[in-house]
C-alpha positions, 0 to 999 in steps of 0.5 A: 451218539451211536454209544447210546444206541447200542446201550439201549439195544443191550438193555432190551429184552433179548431177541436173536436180532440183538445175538445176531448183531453181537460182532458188530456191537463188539466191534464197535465197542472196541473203539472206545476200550474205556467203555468196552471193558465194562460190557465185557461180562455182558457181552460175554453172557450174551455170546455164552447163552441160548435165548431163551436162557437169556430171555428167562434171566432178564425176566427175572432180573427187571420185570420181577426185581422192583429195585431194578425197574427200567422205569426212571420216574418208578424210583423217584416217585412211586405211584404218587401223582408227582410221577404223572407230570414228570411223564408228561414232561418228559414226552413233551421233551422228547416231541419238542425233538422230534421223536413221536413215541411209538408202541406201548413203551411209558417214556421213562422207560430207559432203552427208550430214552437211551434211544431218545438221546442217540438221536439228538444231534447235539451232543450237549444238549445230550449230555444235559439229558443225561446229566439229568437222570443220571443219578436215577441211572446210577442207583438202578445200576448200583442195585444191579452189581450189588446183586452180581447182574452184568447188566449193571456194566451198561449203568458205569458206562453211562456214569463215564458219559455223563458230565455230572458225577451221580449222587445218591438218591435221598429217598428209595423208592415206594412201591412198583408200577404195578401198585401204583396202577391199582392204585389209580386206575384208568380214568372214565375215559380210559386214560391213566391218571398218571399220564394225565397233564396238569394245568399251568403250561410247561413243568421242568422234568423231576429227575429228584425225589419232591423237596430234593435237589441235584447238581444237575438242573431239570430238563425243559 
């Protein structure tokens, strides 16, 4: 599990603490040369650059790309109602673990759920979770190499983790966060519809565009 952990720390915006650490990583990440060899120009950038150079870079590379969005449920569902209930499966996923999520992180936001699944102590219900998202995974890091990111290094290594071969999403994404937020607003108790629950009990996590499926089945 620790391969997640360090994925996820890789995939945070850069802080010194992540430059600090960076031998370790590398040192660790030498054990497993297949997973290695796709973070190399990663690492490299890392090691190469100021922080605030890098800072700048992941800025623009996720928080101003919509096609790279570090939010799963963003290019599956959009601003639609659907991405709502997915939230809240997922959370309840993560709190039937364990994990009580902290801070101001939506729970499809995937250095957190990368974190999420370095905690699991059982490495096939693991694999089951990613095998799950994977095909979202795949799409953000295809998105990234056809736009010469070395981030997209930490989405092969995730499609080398997981069991299940990622298919093409059917359906490309509607429109950012940010839309979908003005669309929908908070409520009158201030909360977000989108992470309101639905009636009806449990709901298995939709990985998949509505009226699609996928090899993998659902999280529940």
């Amino acid at each position: 599990m620790q391969h997640f952990q360090i994925l996820s720390a890789l995939l945070l915006y850069p802080e010194p603490v992540l430059l600090e650490n960076l031998p370790e990583i590398e040192a660790e990440l030498a054990k497993t040369p297949l997973l290695h060899a796709p973070l190399r120009p990663l690492l490299d950038t890392l090691a190469a650059n100021d922080l605030i150079t890098l800072q700048e870079r992941y800025v623009s590379t996720f928080d101003r790309t919509p096609s790279h969005s570090l939010h799963l449920f963003e290019h599956i569902h959009g601003e639609s109602r659907d991405r709502g209930q997915a939230m809240v499966d997922l959370m309840e996923e993560y709190k039937r673990h364990g994990l009580e999520m902290a801070g101001e992180d939506l729970p499809d936001y995937v250095p957190l759920f990368l974190e999420f699944l370095s905690q699991l102590e059982d490495k096939e219900e693991a694999e089951r979770l990613l095998s799950d998202a994977i095909h979202v995974l795949a799409y953000i890091g295809r998105k990234l190499a056809a736009n010469g990111s070395p981030y997209s290094g930490i989405f092969d290594v995730l499609q080398q983790l997981s069991p299940v071969v990622a298919e093409e999403l059917s359906e490309p994404p509607i429109r950012d966060m940010d839309e979908a937020l003005e669309t929908f607003g908070p409520g009158v108790d201030g909360v977000e519809p989108l992470l309101k629950t639905q009636a009806g009990g449990a709901h298995p996590i939709n990985f998949y565009p509505k009226g699609t499926t996928g090899n993998a089945s659902a999280a529940r």
